[in-house]
Backbone as CSV, one residue per row, in Angstrom:
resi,resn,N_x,N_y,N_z,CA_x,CA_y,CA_z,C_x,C_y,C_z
1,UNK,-124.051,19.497,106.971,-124.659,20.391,107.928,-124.524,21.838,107.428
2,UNK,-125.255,22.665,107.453,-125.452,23.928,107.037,-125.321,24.994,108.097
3,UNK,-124.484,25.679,108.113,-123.859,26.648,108.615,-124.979,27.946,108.853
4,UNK,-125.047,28.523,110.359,-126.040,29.789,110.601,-125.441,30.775,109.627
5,UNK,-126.365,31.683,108.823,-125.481,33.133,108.400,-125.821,33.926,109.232
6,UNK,-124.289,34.498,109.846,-124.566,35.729,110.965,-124.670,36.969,110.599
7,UNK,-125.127,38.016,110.328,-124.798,39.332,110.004,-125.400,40.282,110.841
8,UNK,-125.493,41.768,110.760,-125.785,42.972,110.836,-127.107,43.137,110.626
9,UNK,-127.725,44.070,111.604,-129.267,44.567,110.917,-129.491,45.615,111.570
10,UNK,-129.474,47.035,110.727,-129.478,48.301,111.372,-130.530,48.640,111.779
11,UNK,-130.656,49.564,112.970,-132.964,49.881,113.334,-132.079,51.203,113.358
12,UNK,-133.198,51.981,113.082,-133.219,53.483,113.562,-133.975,53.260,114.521
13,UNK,-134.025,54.204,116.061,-135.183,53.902,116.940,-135.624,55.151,116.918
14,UNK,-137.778,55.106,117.248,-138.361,56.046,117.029,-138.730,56.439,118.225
15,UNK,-137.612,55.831,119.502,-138.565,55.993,121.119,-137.509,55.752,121.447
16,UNK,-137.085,55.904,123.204,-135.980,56.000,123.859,-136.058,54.536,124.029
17,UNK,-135.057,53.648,123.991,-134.977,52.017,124.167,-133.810,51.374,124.797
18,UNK,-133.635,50.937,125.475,-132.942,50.108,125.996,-130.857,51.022,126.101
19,UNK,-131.349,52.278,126.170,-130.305,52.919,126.860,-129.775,53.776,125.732
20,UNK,-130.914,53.696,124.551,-130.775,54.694,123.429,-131.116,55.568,123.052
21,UNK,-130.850,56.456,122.636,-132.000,57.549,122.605,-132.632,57.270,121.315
22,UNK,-133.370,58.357,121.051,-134.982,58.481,119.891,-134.197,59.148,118.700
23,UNK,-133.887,58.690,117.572,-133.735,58.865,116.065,-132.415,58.287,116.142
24,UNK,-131.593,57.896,116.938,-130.282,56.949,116.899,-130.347,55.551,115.879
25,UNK,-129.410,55.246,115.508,-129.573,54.271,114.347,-128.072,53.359,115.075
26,UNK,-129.171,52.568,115.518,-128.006,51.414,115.806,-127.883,49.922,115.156
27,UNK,-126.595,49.039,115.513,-126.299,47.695,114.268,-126.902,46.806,115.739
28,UNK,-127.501,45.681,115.095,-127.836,44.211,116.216,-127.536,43.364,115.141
29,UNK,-126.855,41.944,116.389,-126.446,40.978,114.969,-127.792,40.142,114.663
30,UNK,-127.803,39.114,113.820,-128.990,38.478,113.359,-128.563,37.425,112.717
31,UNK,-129.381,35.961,113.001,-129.228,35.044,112.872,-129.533,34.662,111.615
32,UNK,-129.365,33.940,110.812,-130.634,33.833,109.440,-131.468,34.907,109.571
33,UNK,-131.430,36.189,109.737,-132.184,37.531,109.679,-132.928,37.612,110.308
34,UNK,-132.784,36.958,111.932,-133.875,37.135,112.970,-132.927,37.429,114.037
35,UNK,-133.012,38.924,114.831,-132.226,39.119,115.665,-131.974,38.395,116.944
36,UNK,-130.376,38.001,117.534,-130.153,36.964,118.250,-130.870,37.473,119.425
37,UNK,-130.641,38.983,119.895,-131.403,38.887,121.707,-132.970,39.182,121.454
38,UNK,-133.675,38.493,122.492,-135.023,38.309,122.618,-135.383,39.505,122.708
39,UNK,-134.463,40.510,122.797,-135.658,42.189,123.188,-135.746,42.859,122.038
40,UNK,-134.866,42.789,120.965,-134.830,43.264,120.136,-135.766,42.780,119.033
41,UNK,-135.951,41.180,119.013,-136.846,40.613,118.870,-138.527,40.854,118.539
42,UNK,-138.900,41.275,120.161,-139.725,41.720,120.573,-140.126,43.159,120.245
43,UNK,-138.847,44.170,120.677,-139.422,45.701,119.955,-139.802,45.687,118.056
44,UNK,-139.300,44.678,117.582,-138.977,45.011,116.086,-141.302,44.221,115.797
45,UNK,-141.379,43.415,116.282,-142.867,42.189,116.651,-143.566,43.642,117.056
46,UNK,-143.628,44.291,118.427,-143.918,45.901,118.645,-144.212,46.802,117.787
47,UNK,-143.025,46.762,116.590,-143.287,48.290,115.775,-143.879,48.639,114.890
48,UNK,-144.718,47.033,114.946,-145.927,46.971,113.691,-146.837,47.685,114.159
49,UNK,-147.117,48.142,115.489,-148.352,48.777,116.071,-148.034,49.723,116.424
50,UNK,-146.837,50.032,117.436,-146.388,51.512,117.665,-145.227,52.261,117.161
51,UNK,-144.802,51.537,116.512,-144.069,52.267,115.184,-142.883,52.574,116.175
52,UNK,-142.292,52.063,116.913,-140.933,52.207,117.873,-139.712,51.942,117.197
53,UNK,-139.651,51.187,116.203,-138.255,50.723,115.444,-138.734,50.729,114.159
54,UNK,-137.838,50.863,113.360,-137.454,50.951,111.938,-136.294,50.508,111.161
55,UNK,-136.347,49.398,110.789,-135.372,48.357,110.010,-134.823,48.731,108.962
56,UNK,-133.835,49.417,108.931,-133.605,50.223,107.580,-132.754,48.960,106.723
57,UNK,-132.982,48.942,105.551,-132.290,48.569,104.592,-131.157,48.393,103.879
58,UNK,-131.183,49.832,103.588,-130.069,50.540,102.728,-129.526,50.929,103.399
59,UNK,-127.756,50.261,102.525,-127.080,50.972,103.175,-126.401,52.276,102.960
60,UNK,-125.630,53.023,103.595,-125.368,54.593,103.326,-124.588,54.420,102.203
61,UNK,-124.949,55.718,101.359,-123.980,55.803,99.976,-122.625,56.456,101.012
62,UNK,-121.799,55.539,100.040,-120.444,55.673,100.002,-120.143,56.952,98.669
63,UNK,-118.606,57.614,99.619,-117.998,58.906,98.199,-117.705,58.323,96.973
64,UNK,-117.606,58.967,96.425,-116.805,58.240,95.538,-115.689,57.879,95.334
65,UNK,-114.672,58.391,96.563,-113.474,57.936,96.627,-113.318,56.726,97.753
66,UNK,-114.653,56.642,98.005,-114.466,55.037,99.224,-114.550,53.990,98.280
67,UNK,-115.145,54.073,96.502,-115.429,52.554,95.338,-114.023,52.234,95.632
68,UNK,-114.006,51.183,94.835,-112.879,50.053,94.476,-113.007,50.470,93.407
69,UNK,-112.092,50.952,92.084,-112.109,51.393,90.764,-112.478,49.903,89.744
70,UNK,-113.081,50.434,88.941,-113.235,49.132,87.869,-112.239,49.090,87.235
71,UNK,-112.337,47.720,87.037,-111.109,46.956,86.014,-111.282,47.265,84.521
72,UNK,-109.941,47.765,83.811,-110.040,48.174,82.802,-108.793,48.401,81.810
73,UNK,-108.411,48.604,80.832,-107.178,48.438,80.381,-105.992,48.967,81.183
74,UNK,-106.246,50.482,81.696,-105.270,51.271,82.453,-105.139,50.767,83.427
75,UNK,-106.310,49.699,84.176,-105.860,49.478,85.751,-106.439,47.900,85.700
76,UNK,-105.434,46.857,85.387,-105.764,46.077,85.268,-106.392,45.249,86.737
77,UNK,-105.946,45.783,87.779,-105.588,45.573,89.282,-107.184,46.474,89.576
78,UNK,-108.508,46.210,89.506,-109.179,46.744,90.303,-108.931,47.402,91.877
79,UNK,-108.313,46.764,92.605,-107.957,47.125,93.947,-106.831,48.382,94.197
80,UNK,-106.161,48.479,92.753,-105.353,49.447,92.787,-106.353,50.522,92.181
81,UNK,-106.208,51.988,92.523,-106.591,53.339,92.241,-106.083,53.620,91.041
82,UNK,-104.778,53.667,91.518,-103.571,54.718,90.322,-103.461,53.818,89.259
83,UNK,-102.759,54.898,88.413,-102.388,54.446,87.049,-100.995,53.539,87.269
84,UNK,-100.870,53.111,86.232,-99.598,51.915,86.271,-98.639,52.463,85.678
């Protein structure tokens, strides 16, 4: 039996919605990549015509002090920062 994948799917909204305001960027979860509540559903089916939501993709660049350092002679320990 094959297991649902649950994840995240960010909208920016381009209209006041469901208790949000207009350019807010909020997370809804998603089933196999179809969001679980029916309204969200529905606005995303919507924004092909009135352009109300926007499914962004990408996600935000991270600093450069949020990476995980690459593995390399000095740091054999990716997860560690510092030198040894």
């Amino acid at each position: 039996m094959k297991r649902d994948k649950i994840e995240n799917k960010r909208l920016k909204l381009n209209a006041d919605l469901n208790g949000c305001k207009s350019g807010q960027v909020i997370v809804i979860k998603c089933k196999n990549g179809v969001p679980i509540e029916k309204y969200w559903r529905d606005r995303i089916k919507d924004s092909a015509t009135d352009n109300c939501v926007e499914v962004l993709t990408n996600r935000p660049q991270t600093s450069s002090s949020d990476k995980i350092a690459e593995k390399s002679e000095d740091n054999p320990n990716p997860k560690f920062k510092g030198k040894v």
